[in-house]
C-alpha positions as CSV (number, residue, x, y, z in Angstrom):
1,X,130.9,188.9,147.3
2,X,134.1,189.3,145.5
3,X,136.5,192.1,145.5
4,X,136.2,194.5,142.6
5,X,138.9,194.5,139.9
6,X,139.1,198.5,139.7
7,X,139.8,199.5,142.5
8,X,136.8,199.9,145.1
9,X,137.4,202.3,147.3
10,X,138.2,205.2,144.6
11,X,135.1,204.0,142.8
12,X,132.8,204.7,146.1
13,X,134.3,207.7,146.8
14,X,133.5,209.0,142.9
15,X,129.8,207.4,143.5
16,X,129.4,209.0,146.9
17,X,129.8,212.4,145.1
18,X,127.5,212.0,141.8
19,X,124.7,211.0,140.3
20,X,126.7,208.5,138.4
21,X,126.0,205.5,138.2
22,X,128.4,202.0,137.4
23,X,126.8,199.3,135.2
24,X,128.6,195.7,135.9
25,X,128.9,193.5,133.4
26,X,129.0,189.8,133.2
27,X,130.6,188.3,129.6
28,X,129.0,191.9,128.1
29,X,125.8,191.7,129.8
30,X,124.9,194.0,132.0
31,X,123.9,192.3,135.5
32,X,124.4,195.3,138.1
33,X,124.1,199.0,138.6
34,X,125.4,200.2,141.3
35,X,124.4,204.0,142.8
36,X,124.9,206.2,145.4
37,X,122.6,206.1,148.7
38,X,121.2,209.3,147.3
39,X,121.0,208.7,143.9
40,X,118.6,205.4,145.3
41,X,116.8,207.1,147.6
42,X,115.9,209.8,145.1
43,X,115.0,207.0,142.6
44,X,112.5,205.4,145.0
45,X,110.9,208.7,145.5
46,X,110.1,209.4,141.7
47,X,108.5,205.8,141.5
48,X,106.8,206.7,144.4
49,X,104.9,210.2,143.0
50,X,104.7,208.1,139.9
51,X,102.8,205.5,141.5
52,X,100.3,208.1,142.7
53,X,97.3,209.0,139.7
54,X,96.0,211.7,141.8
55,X,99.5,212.8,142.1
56,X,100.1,212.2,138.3
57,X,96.9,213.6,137.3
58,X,97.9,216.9,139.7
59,X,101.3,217.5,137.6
60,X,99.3,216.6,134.2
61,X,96.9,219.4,135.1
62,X,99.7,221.7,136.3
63,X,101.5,221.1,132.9
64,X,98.6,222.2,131.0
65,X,98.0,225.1,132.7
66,X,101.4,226.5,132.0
67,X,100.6,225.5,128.0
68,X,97.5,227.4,128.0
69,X,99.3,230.7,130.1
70,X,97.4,229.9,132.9
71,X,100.5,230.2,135.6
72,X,100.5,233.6,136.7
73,X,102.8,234.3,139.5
74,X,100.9,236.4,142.5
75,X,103.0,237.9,145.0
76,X,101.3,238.2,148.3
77,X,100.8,241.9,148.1
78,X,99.2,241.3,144.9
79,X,96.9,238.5,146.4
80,X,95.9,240.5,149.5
81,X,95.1,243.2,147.2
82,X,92.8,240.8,145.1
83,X,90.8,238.5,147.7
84,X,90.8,240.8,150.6
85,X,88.9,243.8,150.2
């Protein structure tokens, strides 16, 4: 691996901090992105729920019901007031 051209360090320490992230180029093309740890780790925890149709279907379900008005917020007086009687 080659030493970068602008200055690593300072470039880590602004990556370390934000969700930036650094596209590398080779001749124009980009070849590389480079993120922070938890940029990454977030990253692989989206395409995780995304990889899960029950999961998927669950948020697709939940968005509809906030559509349709359907997402009333209960406060646990309120609840214990309603089921238990």
């Amino acid at each position: 691996m080659r030493p970068s051209r602008t200055g690593s360090p300072r470039s880590s320490t602004a990556l370390t901090n934000s969700t930036d992230r650094v596209i590398v180029t080779r001749n124009g093309v980009p070849v590389v992105v480079v993120v922070s740890v938890e940029e990454f780790e977030s990253l692989e925890e989206t395409l995780e729920i995304l990889s899960d149709r029950d999961t998927v279907a669950a948020l697709h379900e939940s968005d509809q019901q906030i559509a349709e008005g359907l997402d009333e917020v209960i406060t646990e007086d309120n609840a214990r007031a309603r089921w238990i009687r």
